[in-house]
C-alpha positions as CSV (number, residue, x, y, z in Angstrom):
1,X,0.0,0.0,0.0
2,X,2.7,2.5,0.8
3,X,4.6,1.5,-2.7
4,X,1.1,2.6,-4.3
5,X,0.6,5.8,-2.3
6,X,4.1,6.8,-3.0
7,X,4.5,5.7,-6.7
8,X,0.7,7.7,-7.1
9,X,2.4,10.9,-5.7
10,X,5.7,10.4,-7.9
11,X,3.3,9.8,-11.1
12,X,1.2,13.3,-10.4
13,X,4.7,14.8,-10.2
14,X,6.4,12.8,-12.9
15,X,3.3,12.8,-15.3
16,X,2.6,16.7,-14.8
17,X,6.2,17.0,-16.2
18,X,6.0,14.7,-19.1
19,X,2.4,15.9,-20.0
20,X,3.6,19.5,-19.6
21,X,6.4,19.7,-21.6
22,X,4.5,17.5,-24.5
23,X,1.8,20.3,-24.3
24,X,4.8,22.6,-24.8
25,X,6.0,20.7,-28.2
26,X,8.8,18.9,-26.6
27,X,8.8,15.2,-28.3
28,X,7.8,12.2,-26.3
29,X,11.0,10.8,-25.5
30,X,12.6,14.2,-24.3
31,X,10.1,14.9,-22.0
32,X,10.2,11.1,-20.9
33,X,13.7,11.5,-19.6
34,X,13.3,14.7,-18.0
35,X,10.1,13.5,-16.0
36,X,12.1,10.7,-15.0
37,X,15.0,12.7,-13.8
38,X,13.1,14.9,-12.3
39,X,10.9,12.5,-9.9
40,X,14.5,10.3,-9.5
41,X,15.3,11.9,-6.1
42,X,11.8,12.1,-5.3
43,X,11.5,8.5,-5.5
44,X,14.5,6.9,-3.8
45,X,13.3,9.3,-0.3
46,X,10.0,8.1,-0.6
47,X,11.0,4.3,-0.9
48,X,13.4,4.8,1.7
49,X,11.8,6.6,4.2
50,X,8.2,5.9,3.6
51,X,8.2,2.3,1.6
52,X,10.8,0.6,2.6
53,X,11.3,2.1,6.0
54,X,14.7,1.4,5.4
55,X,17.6,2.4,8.3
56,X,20.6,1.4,5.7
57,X,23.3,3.6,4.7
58,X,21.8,6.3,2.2
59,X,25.2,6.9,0.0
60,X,25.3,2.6,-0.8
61,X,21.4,2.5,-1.0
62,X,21.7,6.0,-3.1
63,X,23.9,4.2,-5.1
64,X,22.3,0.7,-5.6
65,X,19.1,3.2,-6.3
66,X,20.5,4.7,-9.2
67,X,21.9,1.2,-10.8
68,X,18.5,-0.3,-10.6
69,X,16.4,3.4,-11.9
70,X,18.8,3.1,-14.7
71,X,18.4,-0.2,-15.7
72,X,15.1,0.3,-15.3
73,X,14.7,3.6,-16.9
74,X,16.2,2.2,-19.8
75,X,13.8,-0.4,-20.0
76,X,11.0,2.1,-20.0
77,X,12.5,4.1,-22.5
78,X,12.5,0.6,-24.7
79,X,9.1,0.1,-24.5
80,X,8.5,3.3,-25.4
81,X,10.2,3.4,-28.4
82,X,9.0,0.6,-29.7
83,X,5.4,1.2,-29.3
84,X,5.4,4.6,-30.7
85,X,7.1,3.3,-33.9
86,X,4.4,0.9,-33.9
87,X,2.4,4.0,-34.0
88,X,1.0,3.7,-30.6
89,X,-1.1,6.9,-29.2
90,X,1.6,8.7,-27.2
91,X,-0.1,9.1,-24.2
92,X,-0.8,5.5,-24.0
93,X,3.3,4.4,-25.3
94,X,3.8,6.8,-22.2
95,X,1.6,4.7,-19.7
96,X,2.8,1.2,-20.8
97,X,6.5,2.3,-19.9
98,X,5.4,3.5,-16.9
99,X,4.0,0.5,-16.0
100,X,7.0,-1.4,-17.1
101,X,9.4,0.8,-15.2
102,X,7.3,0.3,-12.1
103,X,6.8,-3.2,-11.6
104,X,10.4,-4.0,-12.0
105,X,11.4,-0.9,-9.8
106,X,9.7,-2.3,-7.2
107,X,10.6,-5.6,-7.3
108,X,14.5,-4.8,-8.0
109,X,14.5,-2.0,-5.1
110,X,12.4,-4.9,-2.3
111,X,15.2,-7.6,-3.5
112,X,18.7,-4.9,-4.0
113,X,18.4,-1.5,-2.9
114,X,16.4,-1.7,0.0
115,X,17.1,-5.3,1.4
116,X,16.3,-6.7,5.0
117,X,19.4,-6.9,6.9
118,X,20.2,-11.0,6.7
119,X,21.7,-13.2,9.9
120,X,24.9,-13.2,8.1
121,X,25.0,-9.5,7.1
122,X,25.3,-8.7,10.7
């Protein structure tokens, strides 16, 4: 539930900025990655603090953060790509990535950013 109530506040934030700059002529893609960028640091608080409730140390989390928003980013951006030169709509091309990016952002950032401390860890 948290996961939802923070990625729902990161999409407002995220979305206003795609949608805006699209309104403003800026292509698809462009406005993709500065969304993105833009609700990066957004997101990794909010998983940490709010999500994830993690106490860990923020500069390796930060850092295990950014691998997995970048492999994940970049899988977004795929998806997008290809279904706009499939000719999708690209306000839907934009929700499918989204959904991509998501899914395995959650599930990358519960098994490797944001891990429970193990037995053998401590």
């Amino acid at each position: 539930m948290r996961y939802a109530i923070s990625g729902g506040l990161n999409t407002v934030v995220g979305f206003g900025i795609i949608f805006a700059l699209m309104g403003l002529g800026v292509s698809a893609v462009l406005a993709n990655i500065i969304g993105y960028t833009v609700g990066f640091v957004q997101s990794f608080f909010f998983s940490k603090k709010f999500v994830f409730r993690s106490d860990g140390k923020m500069a390796s989390e930060g850092l295990r953060y950014l691998y997995m928003f970048v492999i994940c980013f970049l899988l977004n951006l795929a998806v997008l790509k290809i279904l706009l030169a499939y000719d999708v709509k690209p306000l839907l091309a934009q929700l499918a990535a989204a959904c991509t990016y998501s899914g395995f952002m959650y599930v990358l950032s519960a098994w490797l950013v944001f891990r429970p401390k193990r037995q053998d860890d401590i």
